[in-house]
MARGUKE-706507 format. One record per residue (C-alpha): residue number from 0; residue in three letters; x, y, z. Coordinates in steps of 0.5 Angstrom, whole numbers, plus 500, padded with zeros to 3 digits. Example, Ala and Ser with C-alpha at 12.3 -4.5 7.8 and 13.67 -1.06 7.14 Angstrom:
   num   residuo     u     v     w
     0       Ala   525   491   516
     1       Ser   527   498   514
***
This chain:
   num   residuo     u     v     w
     0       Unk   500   500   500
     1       Unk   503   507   498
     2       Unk   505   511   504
     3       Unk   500   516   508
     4       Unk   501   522   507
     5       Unk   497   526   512
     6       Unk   494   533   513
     7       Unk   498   534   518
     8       Unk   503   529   521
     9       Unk   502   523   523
    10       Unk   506   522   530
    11       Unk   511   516   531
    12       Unk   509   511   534
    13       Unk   511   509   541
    14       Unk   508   505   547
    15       Unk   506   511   549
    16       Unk   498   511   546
    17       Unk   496   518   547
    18       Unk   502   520   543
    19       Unk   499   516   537
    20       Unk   493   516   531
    21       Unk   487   512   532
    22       Unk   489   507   526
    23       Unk   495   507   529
    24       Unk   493   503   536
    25       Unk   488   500   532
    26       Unk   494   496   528
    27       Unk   499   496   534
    28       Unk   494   493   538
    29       Unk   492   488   532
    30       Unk   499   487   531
    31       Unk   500   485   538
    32       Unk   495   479   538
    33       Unk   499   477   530
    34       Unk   506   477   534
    35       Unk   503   472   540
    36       Unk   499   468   536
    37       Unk   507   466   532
    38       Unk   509   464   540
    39       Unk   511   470   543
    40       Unk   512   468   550
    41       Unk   507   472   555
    42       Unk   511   474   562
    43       Unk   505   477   568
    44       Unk   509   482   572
    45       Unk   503   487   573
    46       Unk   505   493   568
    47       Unk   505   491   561
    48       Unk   499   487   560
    49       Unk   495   490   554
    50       Unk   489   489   551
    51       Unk   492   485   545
    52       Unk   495   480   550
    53       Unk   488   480   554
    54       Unk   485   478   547
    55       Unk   491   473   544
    56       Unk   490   469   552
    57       Unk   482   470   551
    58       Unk   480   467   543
    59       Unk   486   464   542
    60       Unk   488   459   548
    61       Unk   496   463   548
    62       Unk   498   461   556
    63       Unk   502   466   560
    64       Unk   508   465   566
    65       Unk   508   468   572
    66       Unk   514   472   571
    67       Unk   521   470   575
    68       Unk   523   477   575
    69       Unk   527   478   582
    70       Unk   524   485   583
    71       Unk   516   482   582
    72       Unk   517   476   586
    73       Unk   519   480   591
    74       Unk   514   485   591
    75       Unk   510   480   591
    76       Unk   513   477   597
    77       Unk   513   483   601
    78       Unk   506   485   601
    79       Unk   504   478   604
    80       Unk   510   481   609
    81       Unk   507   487   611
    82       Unk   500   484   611
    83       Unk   502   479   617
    84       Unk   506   484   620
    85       Unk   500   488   622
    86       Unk   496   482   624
    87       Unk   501   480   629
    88       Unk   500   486   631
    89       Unk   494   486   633
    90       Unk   491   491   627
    91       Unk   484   491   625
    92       Unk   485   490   618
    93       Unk   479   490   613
    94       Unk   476   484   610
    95       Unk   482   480   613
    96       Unk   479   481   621
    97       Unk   473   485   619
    98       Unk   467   483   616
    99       Unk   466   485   609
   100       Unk   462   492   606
   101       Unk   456   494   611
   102       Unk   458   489   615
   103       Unk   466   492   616
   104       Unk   464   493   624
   105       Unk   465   486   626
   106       Unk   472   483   627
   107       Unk   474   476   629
   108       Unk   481   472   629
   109       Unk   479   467   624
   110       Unk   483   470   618
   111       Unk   483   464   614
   112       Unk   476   462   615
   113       Unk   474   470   614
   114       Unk   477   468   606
   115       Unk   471   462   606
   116       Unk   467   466   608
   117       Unk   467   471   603
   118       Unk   467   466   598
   119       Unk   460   464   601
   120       Unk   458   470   601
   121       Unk   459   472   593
   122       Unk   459   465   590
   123       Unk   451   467   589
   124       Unk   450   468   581
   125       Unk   445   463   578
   126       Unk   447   458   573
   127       Unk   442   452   570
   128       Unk   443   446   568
   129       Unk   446   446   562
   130       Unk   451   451   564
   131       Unk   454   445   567
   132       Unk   453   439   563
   133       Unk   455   441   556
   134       Unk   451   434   554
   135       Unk   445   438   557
   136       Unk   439   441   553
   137       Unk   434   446   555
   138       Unk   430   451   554
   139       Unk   433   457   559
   140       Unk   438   458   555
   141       Unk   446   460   557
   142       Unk   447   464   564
   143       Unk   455   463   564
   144       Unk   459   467   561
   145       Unk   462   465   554
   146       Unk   470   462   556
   147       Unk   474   467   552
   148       Unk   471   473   557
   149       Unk   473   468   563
   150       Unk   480   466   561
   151       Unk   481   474   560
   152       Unk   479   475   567
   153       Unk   483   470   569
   154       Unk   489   474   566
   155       Unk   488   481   568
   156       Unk   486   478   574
   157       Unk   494   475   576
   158       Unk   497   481   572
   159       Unk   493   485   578
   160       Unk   495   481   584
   161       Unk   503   481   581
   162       Unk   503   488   582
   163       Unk   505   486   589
   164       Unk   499   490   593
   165       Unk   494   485   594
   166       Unk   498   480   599
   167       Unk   496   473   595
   168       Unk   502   468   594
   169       Unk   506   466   590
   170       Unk   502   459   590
   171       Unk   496   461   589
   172       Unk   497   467   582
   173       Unk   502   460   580
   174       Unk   495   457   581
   175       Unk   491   462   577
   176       Unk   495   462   571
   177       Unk   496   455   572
   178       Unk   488   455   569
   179       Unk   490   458   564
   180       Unk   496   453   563
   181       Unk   492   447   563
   182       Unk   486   450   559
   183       Unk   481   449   565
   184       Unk   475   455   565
   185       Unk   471   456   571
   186       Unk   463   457   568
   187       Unk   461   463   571
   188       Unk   455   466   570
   189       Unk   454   472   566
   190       Unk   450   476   571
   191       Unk   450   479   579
   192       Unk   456   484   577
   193       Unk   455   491   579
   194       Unk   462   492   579
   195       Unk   463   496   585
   196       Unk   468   493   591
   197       Unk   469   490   583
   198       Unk   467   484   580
   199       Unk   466   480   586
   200       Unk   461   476   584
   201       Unk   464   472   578
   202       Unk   471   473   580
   203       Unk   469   468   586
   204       Unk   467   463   581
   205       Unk   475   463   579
   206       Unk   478   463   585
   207       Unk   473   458   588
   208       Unk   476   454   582
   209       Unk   483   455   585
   210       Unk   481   452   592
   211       Unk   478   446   588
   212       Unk   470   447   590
   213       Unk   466   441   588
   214       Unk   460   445   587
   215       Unk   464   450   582
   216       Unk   464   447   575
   217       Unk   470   447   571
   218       Unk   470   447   562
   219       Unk   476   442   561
   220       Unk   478   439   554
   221       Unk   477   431   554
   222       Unk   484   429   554
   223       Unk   481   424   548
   224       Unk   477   427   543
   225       Unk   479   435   544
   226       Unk   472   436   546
   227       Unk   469   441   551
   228       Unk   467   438   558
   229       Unk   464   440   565
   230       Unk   467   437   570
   231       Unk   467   439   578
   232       Unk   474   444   579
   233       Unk   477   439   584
   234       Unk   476   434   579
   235       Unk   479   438   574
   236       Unk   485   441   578
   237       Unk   486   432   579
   238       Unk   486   432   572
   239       Unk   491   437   572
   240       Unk   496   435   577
   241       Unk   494   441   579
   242       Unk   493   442   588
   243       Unk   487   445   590
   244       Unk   489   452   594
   245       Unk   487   454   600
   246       Unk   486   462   601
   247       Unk   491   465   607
   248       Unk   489   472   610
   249       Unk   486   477   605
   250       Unk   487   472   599
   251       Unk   480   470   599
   252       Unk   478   478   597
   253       Unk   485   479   594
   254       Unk   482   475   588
   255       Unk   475   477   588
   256       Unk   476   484   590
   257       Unk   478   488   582
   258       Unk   475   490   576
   259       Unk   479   484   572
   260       Unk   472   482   569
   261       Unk   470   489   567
   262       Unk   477   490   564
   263       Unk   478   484   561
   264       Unk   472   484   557
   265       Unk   472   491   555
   266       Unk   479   489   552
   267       Unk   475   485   548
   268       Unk   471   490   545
   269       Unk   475   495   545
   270       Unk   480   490   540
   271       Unk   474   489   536
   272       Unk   471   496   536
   273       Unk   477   498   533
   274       Unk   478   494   527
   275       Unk   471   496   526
   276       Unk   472   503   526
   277       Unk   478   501   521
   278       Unk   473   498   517
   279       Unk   467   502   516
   280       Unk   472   507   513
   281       Unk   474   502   509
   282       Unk   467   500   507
   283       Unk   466   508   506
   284       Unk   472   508   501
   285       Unk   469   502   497
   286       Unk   462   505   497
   287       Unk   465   512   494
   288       Unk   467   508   489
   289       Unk   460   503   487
   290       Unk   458   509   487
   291       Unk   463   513   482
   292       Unk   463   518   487
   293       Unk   467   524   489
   294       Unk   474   524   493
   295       Unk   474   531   493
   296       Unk   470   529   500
   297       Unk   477   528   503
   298       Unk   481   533   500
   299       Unk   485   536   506
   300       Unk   484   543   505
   301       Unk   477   541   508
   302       Unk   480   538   514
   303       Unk   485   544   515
   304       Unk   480   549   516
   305       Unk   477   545   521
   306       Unk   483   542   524
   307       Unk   480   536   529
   308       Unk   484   530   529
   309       Unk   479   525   528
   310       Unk   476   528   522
   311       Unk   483   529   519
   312       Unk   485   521   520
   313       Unk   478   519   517
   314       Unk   479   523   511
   315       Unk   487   522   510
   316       Unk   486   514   511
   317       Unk   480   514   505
   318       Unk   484   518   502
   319       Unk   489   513   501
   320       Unk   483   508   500
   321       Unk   481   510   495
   322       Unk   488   511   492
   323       Unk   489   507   485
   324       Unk   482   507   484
   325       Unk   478   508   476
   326       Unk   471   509   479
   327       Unk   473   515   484
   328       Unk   472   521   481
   329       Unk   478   526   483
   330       Unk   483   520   484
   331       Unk   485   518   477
   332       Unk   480   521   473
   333       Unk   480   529   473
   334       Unk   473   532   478
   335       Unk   469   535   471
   336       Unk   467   541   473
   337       Unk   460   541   467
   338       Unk   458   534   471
   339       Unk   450   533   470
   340       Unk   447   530   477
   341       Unk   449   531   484
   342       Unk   455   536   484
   343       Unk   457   533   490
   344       Unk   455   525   494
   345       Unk   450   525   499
   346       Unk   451   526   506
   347       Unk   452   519   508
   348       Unk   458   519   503
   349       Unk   461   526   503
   350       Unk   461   527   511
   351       Unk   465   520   513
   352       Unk   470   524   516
   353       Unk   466   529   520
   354       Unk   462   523   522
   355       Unk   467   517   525
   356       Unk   472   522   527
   357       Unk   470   525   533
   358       Unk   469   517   535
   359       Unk   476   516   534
   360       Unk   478   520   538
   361       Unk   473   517   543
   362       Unk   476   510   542
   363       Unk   483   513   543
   364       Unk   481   515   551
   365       Unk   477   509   552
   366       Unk   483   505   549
   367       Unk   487   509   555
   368       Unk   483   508   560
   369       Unk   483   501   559
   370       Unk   491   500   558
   371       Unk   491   503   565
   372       Unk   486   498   568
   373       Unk   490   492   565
   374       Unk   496   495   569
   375       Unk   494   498   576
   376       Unk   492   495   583
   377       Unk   484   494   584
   378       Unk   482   491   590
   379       Unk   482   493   598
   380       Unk   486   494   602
   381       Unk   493   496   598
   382       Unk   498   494   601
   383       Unk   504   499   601
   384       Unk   510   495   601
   385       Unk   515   501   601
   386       Unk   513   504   608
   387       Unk   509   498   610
   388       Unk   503   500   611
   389       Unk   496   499   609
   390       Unk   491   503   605
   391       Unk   482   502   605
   392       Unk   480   506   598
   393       Unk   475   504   592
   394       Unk   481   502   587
   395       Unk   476   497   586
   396       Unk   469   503   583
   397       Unk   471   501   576
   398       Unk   467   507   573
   399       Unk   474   507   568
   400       Unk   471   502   564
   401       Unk   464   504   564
   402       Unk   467   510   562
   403       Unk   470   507   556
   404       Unk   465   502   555
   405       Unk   459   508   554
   406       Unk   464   512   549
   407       Unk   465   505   545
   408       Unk   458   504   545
   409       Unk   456   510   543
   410       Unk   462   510   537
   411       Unk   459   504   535
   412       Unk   452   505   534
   413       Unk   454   511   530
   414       Unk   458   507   526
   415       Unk   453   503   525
   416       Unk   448   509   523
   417       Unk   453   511   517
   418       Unk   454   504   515
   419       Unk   446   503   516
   420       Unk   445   509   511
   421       Unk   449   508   507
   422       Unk   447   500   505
   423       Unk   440   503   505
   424       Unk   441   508   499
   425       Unk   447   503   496
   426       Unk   441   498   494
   427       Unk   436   503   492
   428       Unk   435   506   485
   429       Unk   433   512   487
   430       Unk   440   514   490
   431       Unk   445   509   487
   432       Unk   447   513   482
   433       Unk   443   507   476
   434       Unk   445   501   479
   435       Unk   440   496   479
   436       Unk   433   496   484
   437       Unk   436   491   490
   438       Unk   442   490   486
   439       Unk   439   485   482
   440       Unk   445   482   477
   441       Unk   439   478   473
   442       Unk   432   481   472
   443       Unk   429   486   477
   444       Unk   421   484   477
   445       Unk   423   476   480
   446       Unk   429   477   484
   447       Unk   430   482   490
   448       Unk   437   480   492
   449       Unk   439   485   496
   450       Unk   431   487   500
   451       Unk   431   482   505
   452       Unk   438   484   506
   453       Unk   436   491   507
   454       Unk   430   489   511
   455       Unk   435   486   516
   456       Unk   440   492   516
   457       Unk   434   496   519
   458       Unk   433   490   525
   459       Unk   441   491   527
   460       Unk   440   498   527
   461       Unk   434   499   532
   462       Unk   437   494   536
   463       Unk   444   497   536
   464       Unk   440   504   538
   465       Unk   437   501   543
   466       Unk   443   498   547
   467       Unk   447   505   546
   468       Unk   444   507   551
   469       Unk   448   509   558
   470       Unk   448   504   563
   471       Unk   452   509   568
   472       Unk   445   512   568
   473       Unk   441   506   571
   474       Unk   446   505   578
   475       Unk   442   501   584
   476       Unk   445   502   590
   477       Unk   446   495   594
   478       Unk   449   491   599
   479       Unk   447   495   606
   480       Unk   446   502   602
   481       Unk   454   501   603
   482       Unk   456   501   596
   483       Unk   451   507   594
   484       Unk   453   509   587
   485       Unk   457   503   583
   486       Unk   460   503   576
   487       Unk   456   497   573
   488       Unk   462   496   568
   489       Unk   461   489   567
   490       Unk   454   490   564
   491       Unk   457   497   560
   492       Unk   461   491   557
   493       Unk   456   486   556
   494       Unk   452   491   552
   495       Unk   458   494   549
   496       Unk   460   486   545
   497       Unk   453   486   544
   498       Unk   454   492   540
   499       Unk   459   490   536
   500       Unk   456   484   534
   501       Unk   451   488   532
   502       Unk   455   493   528
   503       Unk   459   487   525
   504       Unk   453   484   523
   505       Unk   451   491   519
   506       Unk   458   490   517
   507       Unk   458   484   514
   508       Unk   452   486   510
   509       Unk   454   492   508
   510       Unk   460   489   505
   511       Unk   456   484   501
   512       Unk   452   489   499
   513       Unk   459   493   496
   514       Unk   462   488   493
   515       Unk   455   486   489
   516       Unk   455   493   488
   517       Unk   462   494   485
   518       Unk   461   488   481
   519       Unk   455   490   478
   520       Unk   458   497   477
   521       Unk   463   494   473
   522       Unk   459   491   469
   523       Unk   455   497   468
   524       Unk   461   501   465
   525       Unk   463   495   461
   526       Unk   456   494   457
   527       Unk   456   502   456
   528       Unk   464   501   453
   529       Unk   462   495   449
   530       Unk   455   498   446
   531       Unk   456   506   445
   532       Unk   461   505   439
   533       Unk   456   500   436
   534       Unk   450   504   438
   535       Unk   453   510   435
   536       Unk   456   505   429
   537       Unk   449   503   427
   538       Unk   446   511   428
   539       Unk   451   512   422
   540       Unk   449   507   418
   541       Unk   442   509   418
   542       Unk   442   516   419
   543       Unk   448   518   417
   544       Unk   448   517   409
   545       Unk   446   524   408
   546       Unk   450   528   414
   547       Unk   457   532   414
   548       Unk   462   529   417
   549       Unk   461   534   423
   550       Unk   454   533   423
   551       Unk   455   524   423
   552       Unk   460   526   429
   553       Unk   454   530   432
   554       Unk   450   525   431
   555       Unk   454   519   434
   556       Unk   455   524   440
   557       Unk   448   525   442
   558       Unk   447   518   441
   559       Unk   453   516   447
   560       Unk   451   522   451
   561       Unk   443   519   451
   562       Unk   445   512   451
   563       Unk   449   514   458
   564       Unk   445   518   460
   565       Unk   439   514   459
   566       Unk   441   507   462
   567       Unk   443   508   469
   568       Unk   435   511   469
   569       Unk   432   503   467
   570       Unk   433   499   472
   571       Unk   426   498   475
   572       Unk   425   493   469
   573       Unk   427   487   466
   574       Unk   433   488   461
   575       Unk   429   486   454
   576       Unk   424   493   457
   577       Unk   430   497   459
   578       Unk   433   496   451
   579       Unk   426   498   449
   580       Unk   425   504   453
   581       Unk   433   507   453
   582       Unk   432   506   444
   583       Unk   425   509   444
   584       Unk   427   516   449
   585       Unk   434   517   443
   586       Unk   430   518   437
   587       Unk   429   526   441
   588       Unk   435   526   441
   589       Unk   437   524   433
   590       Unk   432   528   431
   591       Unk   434   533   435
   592       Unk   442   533   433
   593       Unk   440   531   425
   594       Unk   433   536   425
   595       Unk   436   541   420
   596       Unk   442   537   416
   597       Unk   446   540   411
   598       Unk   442   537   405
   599       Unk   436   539   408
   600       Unk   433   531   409
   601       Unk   430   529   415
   602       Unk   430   522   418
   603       Unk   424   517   415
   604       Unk   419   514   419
   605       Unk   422   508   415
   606       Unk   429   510   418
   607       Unk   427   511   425
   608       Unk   423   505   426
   609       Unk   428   501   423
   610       Unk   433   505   428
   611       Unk   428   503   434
   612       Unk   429   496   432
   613       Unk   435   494   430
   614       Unk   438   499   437
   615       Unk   434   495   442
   616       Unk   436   488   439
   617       Unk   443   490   439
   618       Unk   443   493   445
   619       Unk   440   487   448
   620       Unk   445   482   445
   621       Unk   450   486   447
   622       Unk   448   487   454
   623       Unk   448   478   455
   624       Unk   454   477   452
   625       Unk   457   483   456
   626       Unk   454   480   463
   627       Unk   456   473   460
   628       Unk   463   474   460
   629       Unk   463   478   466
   630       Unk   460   472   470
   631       Unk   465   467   468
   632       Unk   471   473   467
   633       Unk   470   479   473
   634       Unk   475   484   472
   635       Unk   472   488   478
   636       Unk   479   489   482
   637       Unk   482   491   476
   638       Unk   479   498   477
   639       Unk   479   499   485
   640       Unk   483   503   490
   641       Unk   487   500   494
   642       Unk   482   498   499
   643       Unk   476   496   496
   644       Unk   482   491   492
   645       Unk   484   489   498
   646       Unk   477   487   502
   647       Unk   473   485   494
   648       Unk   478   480   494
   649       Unk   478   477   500
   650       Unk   471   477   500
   651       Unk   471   473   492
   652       Unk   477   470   494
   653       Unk   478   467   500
   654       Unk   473   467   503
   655       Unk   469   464   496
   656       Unk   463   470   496
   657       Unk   461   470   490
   658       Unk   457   475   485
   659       Unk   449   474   487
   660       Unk   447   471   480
   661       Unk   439   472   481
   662       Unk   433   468   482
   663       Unk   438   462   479
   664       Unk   442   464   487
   665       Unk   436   460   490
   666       Unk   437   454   492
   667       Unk   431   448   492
   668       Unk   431   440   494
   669       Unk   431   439   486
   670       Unk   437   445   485
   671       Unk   443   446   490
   672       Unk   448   447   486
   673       Unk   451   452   480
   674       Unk   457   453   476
   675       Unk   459   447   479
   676       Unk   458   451   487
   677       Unk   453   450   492
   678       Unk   448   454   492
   679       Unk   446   458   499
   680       Unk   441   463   501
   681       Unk   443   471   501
   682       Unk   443   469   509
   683       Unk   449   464   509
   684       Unk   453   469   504
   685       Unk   453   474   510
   686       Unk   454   469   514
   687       Unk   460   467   512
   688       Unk   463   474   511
   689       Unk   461   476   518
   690       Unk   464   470   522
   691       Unk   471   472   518
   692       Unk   470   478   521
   693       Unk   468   476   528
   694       Unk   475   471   527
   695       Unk   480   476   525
   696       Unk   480   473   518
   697       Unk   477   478   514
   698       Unk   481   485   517
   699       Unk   488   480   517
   700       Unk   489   483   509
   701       Unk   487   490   511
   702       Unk   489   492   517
   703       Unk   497   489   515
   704       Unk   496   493   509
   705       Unk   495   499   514
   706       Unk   500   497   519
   707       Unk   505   496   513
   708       Unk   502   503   510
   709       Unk   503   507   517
   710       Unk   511   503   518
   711       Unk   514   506   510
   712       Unk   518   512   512
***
């Protein structure tokens, strides 16, 4: 990919994120998971977790170490030090000789005992039967957390207690990275988090499968058929050879007691959220050019006189999109400035930049907010091995992440109205720049290819404006009214991974849209290059027998300008009528470019019949050659910019997509195949593109691309 040039100077990059664009965080992060997922040794030592490791350990089984650094062991050690260097002193401590929250005015000197009863205490979320047995069935429905939020839990959870204030053993973080190690996944269930004095609910479900609880379900993979299993957590600690843990003075809350499921969760939507940002603007490039709209959007002087920093990376990414493309206006085509139509594209197309990027700016801060959780101390109370004191706080109120989580919420249901926007006038003849009703490829009065998507679209969209709203708005207070205001950051992530599946699923569909839409543009201008000089040819012989060689030549350019003007205005009728109707408009025009010749003859009633005629059978036997040859030999690629080659092919080449045929595509009990493909339903194309996308597949090529762009000097 050719360099980027930007508006104003892309800062170099650094570890720090703040100094850095979004589409650089987005592809450092993207290129963390890529380096770990080639073997990259993952090391805990409490301050360089970041969100591309929380996602390699989550999705992709990547297993971390303790570190063995002197320096963290230590801290480590000390804590737990301190800790009981205050009890033998007979200090009241909270939550190791003190009851928890609004019960923190009783005090005992059963500190071991303290820890279980704190697991008793939080082990309260619901789990139904089929939680637990994978071979279960039932109507419920699933009320665990799925495994990928569990094991990125797990890890940011260690991360946290290595950082040496939480007093937890080093027996016990080896244990909970030791889950990790052996691919056992607590199931936890999915609500009862309010996120305050942290993630207490779902965490004791972790930590109760460090002490081997009989009644705390593990998913395990089965030595023999690599399958998924349920199995109590003592027996899969056994299986592992793994000894169960029993928690020492402020162990117990030292696990329980952080935001590590918030944080782990929100790095998981923040990784998807900014491919998504990335793609959208791609998605918006690839559209301009279905649309042969204009890249005068983007020009940087727009972006200069307005100089925020989110809108000025939008507009130089697509930009560099569009570079190399034939059917952008502006990129290597000069802007005619006598066009007929629009002069400019609408909305949805030309204000891309206004629109996504303030967003990016957004998921820049609520990139940072999490890097910074995934690396800090979150529980209660600290200990300060330094001075040998021990602090109470609310490091555990996780309204960081809410914060994060409800600006990445939003910045996603706005990405999904741009997409939904534009996909809705993509299909519609009525702004799609005469590409056909529904992007119909065969004939539009029996086949509807794209409405069913279009009408999905909107589904998506209603549901996506609904989940956008703020949670932090919602707070309850709870536990004896001692946590009266609480994050609920938990939930904000929840709501936010909906959000990206819904915004994935709207970008799969528009993605299939676009590439339906290139296509179909291709072939559009391939039949106009492949008729208008037969056209004009038979305008010659016909009228032309008594014209000048300047009035011949007038003719045949009233003839091209008609036809081109004409065609794209046809596409609600079957292709026979659009012929029809097309010849029958030009005779206006010949008349009119041949009323007053220089031999003073006008074109017979004879002539014009036989014009009317002959056009339309010429026109109609070249459009079917024309789409013949272009099914078995599709050129589309050859006139794209770099990124919508870039996702076309993925999309036709990798993932096997095909062009949409029509009426032909539906498969029936008596036809499942065609062209020697199966044949499937619009819904199972978008599918396949969507779960390249939710894997990582899809964006692999792009965000490369991008990454390989951003490094050139």
């Amino acid at each position: 990919m050719p360099h980027i040039a930007p508006t104003q100077p892309l800062p170099p990059q650094n570890v720090h994120a703040e100094a850095q664009s979004h589409l650089a965080t987005a592809c450092r992060t993207w290129g963390r998971v890529q380096e770990l997922l080639k073997g990259a040794e993952i090391q805990l030592d409490g301050s360089s977790l970041d969100i591309g490791t929380v996602v390699a350990i989550s999705n992709h089984g990547r297993a971390p170490k303790l570190s063995s650094d002197p320096a963290v062991i230590e801290k480590i050690e000390s804590s737990v030090r301190v800790l009981m260097d205050h009890l033998d002193k007979g200090y009241c401590i909270y939550g190791v000789n003190t009851g928890f929250g609004g019960s923190a005015d009783s005090r005992t000197d059963k500190a071991a005992a303290l820890q279980s009863a704190l697991l008793q205490l939080t082990q309260a979320g619901v789990l139904v039967s089929s939680d637990k047995d994978v071979e279960q069935t039932g109507t419920l429905g699933p009320h665990a957390m799925p495994p990928s939020w569990v094991r990125g839990s797990i890890v940011v959870r260690a991360n946290s207690n290595a950082r040496g204030h939480s007093a937890v053993t080093i027996p016990v973080l080896q244990s909970l990275v030791g889950l990790l190690q052996n691919n056992i996944t607590p199931v936890v269930p999915l609500r009862g988090s309010v996120s305050a004095s942290g993630d207490l609910m779902p965490l004791s479900y972790i930590a109760g499968a460090v002490e081997g609880s009989p009644d705390i379900y593990c998913q395990v993979e089965d030595p023999t058929s690599g399958k998924p299993r349920i199995m109590t957590a003592r027996d899969a600690l056994k299986q592992a050879g793994m000894e169960p843990r029993a928690m020492g003075p402020k162990e117990g809350l030292g696990l329980v007691n952080g935001t590590s499921c918030s944080a782990a969760l929100a790095s998981l939507a923040m990784h998807e959220s900014h491919q998504l940002a990335v793609l959208v603007q791609a998605l918006s490039a690839m559209g301009v050019e279905a649309l042969t709209g204009t890249a005068q959007s983007f020009h940087p002087f727009i972006s200069a006189t307005r100089p925020h920093d989110g809108q000025g990376e939008s507009a130089q990414i697509i930009t560099a999109l569009l570079q190399g493309s034939q059917l952008a206006v502006g990129v290597n085509k000069d802007e005619d400035r006598k066009r007929s139509g629009l002069i400019q594209d609408r909305y949805a197309w030309r204000s891309v930049p206004q629109w996504v990027g303030p967003y990016l700016e957004d998921l820049q801060l609520a990139h940072r907010q999490i890097a910074v959780e995934l690396n800090s101390t979150c529980d209660n109370p600290l200990v300060d091995t330094a001075n040998d004191e021990m602090y109470c706080g609310a490091n555990f109120q996780a309204t960081s992440v809410t914060s994060a989580m409800e600006k990445t919420r939003l910045a996603l249901q706005m990405f999904g109205k741009l997409l939904f926007s534009q996909a809705t006038e993509m299909v519609d003849p009525n702004y799609n720049n005469g590409l056909p009703t529904n992007l119909v490829a065969d004939e539009p009065n029996m086949s509807f290819t794209m409405k069913g998507v279009d009408i999905s679209m909107a589904a998506y969209m209603a549901e996506l404006a609904y989940v956008a709203s703020p949670v932090s708005s919602h707070v309850q207070t709870a536990e004896m009214r001692n946590q009266a205001v609480n994050s609920m950051a938990f939930v904000s992530g929840r709501y936010t991974m909906q959000a990206v599946e819904l915004v994935s699923l709207m970008a799969a569909c528009t993605l299939y849209i676009n590439c339906q839409a290139l296509d179909l543009r291709a072939l559009h201008l391939s039949f106009l290059d492949k008729v208008t000089p037969e056209l004009q040819t038979l305008a010659a012989n016909i009228f032309g027998s008594s014209l000048s060689e300047t009035e011949r030549s007038g003719l045949q350019d009233a003839v091209a300008k008609h036809v081109a003007a004409t065609w794209p205005t046809t596409t609600r009728v079957p292709s026979t009528e659009r012929c029809n109707q097309t010849i029958k408009s030009s005779l206006s025009a010949i008349l009119e470019a041949i009323k007053s010749p220089s031999s003073g003859n006008s074109p017979s009633i004879a002539d014009l019949d036989r014009w009317q005629s002959e056009a339309s059978a010429l026109m109609k036997k070249v459009y079917d050659e024309t789409r013949t040859a272009f099914i078995e030999k599709p050129h589309t690629s050859e006139l794209l910019g770099v990124g919508a080659k870039v996702l076309y092919r993925t999309v036709r080449e990798e993932l096997g997509v095909p062009l949409h045929l029509g009426f032909i595509e539906h498969p029936t009990a008596q036809s499942e195949t065609l062209n020697g493909r199966d044949k499937k339903t619009v819904g199972s194309w978008v599918s396949i593109i969507y779960e390249a996308m939710r894997n990582g597949t899809l964006q692999a090529p792009l965000m490369g691309m991008l990454k390989a762009g951003l490094q050139r000097p």
